[in-house]
N, C-alpha and C positions, 0 to 999 in steps of 0.2 A: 024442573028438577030432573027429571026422566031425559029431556036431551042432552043434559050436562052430565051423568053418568052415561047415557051411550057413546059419547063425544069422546070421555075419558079411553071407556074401553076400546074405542075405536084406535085412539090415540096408542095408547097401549100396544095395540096388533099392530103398528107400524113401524116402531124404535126397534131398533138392534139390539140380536141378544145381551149384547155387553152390557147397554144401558137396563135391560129390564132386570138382569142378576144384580147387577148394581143397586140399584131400587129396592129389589127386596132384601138385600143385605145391609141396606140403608145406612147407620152409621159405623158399623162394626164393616163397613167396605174401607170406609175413610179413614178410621184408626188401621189397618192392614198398611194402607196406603201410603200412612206415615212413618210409619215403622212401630206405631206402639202397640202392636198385636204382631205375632207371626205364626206362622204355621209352623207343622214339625218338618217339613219337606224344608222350607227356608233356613230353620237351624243348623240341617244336614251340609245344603247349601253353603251354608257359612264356614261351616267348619270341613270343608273340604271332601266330602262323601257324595261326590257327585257318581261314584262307580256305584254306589249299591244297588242293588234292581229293584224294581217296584215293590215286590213282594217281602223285601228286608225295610223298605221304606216305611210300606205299612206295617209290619208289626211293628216297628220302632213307635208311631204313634198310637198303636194300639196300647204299647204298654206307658206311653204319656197319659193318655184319656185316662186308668187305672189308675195310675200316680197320683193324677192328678184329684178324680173321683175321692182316692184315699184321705188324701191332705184336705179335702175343703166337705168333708160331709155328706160324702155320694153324688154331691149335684157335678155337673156337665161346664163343661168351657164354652163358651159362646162359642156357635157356628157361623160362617160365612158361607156363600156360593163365590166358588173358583173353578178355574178350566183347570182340567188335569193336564199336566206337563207333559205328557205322553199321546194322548187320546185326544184330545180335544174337547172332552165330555167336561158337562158341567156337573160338580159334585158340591155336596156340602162338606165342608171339613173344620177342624173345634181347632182354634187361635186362640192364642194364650201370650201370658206377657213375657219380655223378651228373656227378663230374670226371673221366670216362673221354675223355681224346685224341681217340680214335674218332669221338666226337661231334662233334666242334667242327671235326676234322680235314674230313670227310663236309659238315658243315653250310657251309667254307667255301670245298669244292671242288667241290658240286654246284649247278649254275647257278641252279633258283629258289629253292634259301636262302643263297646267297651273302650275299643283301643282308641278312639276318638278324647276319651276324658285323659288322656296321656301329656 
């Protein structure tokens, strides 16, 4: 038993980070992947706000998490591990579904994407 968990861990320290974030993000990587989760960064994406800066980026999702908190009872959206767009750091970030409220709620009540819900 003891060399088949060392074996593991071994195995482990040797894969790429890609795979090991992947792994711990286990299925909610796969639903990202297919498009039935997205982040708020991809929404922005979509709807053409690729100019906003990091710092407008995140409050936007700042006020989805809230939204979103609001609407289902205080609990949290499932988190993922993703590379920031910018950095290359791995972070966790909370995906939500594509037609989630949250989004659109956030998107039309925070003042530089307002103009977005137009």
């Amino acid at each position: 038993m003891r060399s088949t968990i060392r074996a593991t861990l071994q195995a482990a320290l040797t894969t790429d980070t890609l795979l090991r974030y992947t792994a711990l993000s286990g299925n909610i990587a796969a639903l990202v992947a297919t498009g039935h989760l997205i982040g708020t960064g991809d929404l922005l994406d979509r709807l053409g706000a690729h100019d906003l800066p990091d710092g407008q980026r995140s409050w936007y999702g700042r006020h989805v998490a809230t939204a979103y908190r609001a609407a289902h009872n205080g609990t949290d959206a499932l988190r993922v591990w993703t590379q920031h767009r910018t950095t290359g750091r791995w972070i966790h970030i909370h995906v939500y579904a594509p037609t989630d409220p949250a989004l659109y709620t956030a998107l039309s009540t925070y003042e530089p994407t307002c103009h977005l819900t137009a």
